[in-house]
Steps between C-alpha positions, in 0.01 A plus 500: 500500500618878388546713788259776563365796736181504684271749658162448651306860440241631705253628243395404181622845362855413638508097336376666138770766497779267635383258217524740235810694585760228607587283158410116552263521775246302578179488742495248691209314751437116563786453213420143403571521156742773509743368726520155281538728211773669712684170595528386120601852427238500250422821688758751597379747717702744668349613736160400690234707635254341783194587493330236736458817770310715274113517560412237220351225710111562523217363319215704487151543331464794266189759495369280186484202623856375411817443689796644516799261571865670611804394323646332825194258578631180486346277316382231765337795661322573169405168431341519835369801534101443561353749195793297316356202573157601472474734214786429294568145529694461173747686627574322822506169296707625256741658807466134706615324150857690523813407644505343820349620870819597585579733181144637522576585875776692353417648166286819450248632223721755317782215464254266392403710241844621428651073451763427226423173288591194566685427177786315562682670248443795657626364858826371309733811458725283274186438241403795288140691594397826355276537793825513764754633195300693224650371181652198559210242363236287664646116589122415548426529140663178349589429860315284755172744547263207676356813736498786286271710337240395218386816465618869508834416440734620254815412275689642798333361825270180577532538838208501749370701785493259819268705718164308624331809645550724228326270273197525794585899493476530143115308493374756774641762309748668746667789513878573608549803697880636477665801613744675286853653582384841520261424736167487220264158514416349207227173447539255222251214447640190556406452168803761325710422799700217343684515170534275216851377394496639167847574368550656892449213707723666800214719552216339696258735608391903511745597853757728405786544726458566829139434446350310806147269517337661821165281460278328262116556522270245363115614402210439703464043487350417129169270539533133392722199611857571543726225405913478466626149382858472440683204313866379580762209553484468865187592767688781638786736474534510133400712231214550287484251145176657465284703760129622443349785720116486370192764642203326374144585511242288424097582476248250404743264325689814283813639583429866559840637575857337493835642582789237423903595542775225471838412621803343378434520163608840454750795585216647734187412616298441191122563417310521199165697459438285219412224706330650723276614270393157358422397844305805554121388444589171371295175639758341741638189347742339350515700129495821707786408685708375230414810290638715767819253491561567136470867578712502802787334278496709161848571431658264710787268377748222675830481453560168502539344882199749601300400230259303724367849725295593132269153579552523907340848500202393350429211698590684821276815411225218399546382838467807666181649337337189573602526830364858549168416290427218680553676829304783431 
């Protein structure tokens, strides 16, 4: 591991400026991804700035019927959190499904958010990876790429976002709340918060530097059976193959509303209107669902060892809206 400074700032004005003034620094909370990423030297930081005593911790309901959720809140106390559990169930699923007990004791809602991939290439500093060195190629493509991305990608990046609750965040429609260097806030929906690879794959999402997540706010709980179903090589502490966050409705045998986001199929958490538009009015069944399927999957393509996640998604989001239809 590099050697580096560290500070632990009293305010959030303080961490932003230290951030964006001192070259190579990094924020830094429950740190378990960053500190891995340190240890391989995959990340370099040079100096770290605590913020674990800033006022981030606090989950609270919003004037609308929403909540409001602090960047520190650590995701066993989200998952557990009773209007969690109660009104937004596919999010404390999708936050039990990660890691283990121990990393979710740890880890916080800003650095789940904020995750690197899990490409191996990317963890192997001796492998070339655009997304860790812009410009040096992709090993995935024409490489072993058994857990990368089937859609979204590009000719430069096939890697995958690992996060389980942002796929849950992205079907509720959150918002991340950030505060700027200068001191301004600025919102993005979760929905233009992450960036696709494109011919930058280094850059990941909207934060600038120095910018800091302060909170993300979900909408008031959607109506309709809230499911999150997630599909991988062991029962727990592994990644998603495929992961299905699904909001469905369901009045006298028709789907009235859906809301359907994925994971590990794509750089980010991935949803398609498209298919949530066949669903929408459609008799709930088995030609519904598979329409939806086909819509949800437009675009994608394997690249050779992944090729199975195009027929797995399909089957698992079958699954799923049965599931919820069923239920409701």
């Amino acid at each position: 591991m590099k050697p580096f400074t560290y500070e632990r700032p009293e305010s959030a004005a303080d961490a932003v400026r230290a951030v964006a003034t001192k070259p190579g620094a990094k924020f830094i909370a429950g740190g378990t991804n960053l500190l891995d990423l340190m240890k391989l030297e995959v990340e370099t930081p040079t100096h770290l700035v605590d913020v674990n005593r800033l006022p981030l911790g606090e989950v609270a309901d919003t004037s609308d019927g929403g909540l409001r959720i602090g960047a520190l809140v650590r995701n066993s106390d989200l998952a557990a959190h009773p209007r969690v559990r109660r009104d937004y169930g596919v999010l404390s699923r999708a936050l039990l499904a990660g890691a283990s007990g121990q990393l979710r004791n740890k880890a916080t809602t800003a650095g789940n958010l904020l995750q690197r991939t899990r490409c191996y290439y990317f963890y192997d500093v001796t492998k070339p990876c655009n997304k860790r060195d812009p410009g040096s190629g992709c090993s995935a493509i024409g490489g072993f790429n058994r857990i990368h991305a089937i859609l979204g990608g590009s000719d430069d990046c096939i890697a995958t976002h690992p996060s389980d609750m942002a796929v849950a965040m992205r079907a509720l429609d959150a918002r991340v709340e950030t505060i700027r260097p200068d001191g301004s806030a600025e919102t993005v929906p979760l929905a233009e918060f992450y960036r696709l690879p494109g011919s930058t794959p280094s850059e990941e999402n909207a934060l600038r530097p120095g910018q800091m997540i302060v909170a993300v706010t979900l909408p008031p709980p959607p109506a309709g059976v809230q499911i999150y179903r997630k599909v991988r090589d062991r029962a727990s502490y592994a990644f998603a193959l495929v992961s299905v966050a699904a909001i469905v409705q369901t009045v006298g045998g028709r789907m009235r509303s859906a809301r359907l986001a994925f994971g590990g199929v794509a750089p980010k958490p991935w949803r398609v209107p498209a298919a949530e538009v066949v669903l929408d009015g459609a008799p709930a069944g088995t030609p519904a669902f598979g329409a939806a399927a086909d819509a949800a999957l437009q675009g994608g393509r394997g690249c050779g060892h992944n090729d199975f996640k195009l027929p797995l998604l399909k089957r698992t989001l079958t699954a799923v809206l049965a599931t919820a239809t069923r239920t409701t």
